[in-house]
N, C-alpha and C positions, 0 to 999 in steps of 0.2 A: 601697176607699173612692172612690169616682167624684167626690165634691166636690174631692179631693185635687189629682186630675189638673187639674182646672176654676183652681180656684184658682191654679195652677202658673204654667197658661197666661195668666190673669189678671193674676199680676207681671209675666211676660214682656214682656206687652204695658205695663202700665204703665210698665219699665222701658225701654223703643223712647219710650215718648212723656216720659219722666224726658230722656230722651238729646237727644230733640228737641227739647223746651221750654230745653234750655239755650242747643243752637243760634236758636232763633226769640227768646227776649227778650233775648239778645246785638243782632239785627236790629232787634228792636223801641225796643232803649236807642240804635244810629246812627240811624235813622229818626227818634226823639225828638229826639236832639241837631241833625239836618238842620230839624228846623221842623215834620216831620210825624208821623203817629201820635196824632191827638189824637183819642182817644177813652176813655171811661173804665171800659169792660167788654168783653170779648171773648164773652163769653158773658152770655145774658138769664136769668132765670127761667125761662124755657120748656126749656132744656135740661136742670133739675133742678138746677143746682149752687147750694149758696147761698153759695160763695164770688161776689165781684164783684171783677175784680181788669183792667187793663189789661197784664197779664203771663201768660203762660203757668204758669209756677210754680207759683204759689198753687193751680190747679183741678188740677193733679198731687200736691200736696199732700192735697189734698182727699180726691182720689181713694185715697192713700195711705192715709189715714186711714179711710176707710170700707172698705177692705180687710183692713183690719187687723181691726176689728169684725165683716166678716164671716168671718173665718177662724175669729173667737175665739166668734160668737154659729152652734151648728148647729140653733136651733131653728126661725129663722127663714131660711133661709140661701137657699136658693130662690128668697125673696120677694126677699133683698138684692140677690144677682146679677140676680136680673133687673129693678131698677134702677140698678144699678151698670151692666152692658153698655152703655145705649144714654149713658149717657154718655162713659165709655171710648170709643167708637167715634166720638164725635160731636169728642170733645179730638183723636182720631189722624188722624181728617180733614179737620178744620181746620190741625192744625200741618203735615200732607201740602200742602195748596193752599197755604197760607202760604209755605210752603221752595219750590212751583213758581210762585209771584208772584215772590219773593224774586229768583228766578236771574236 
């Protein structure tokens, strides 16, 4: 089953950006308490997500949950991942620039 392997890889990666979204809104809560951070969405509508959140969490959340849906829905599943990916990709690259601002 070729979606098996996909999906697999799928967690993996969401679980890299589960790991990293704890380190970046840990930076995001000192940077809040410093004075700064004042913004109230890390990500637009343009990216797909219809969480809106100034935290990392919640869009890993997110993405949790529509992993789960697509693991469980193989009728559509095709269609899912391939809107699922470019958000996955878009959460891994922003919390990558994020942690190399951060240093």
């Amino acid at each position: 089953m070729p979606h098996t392997r996909v999906i697999e890889q799928l967690k993996q990666n969401l679980q890299t950006a589960y790991r990293q979204a704890i380190d970046a809104d840990a930076k995001l809560d000192e940077l809040k308490k410093a004075g700064h951070g004042k913004f109230a969405s890390i990500f637009g509508k343009q990216q797909g997500f219809s969480t809106e959140s100034n935290r990392f969490g919640p869009y890993v959340q997110e993405l949790a949950q529509q992993l789960t849906e697509i693991s469980a829905d193989n009728a559509n599943i095709n269609e899912q991942i391939e809107q699922f990916v470019p958000k996955l990709a878009v959460l891994l690259q922003t919390l990558q620039a994020f942690k190399n601002q951060a240093k």
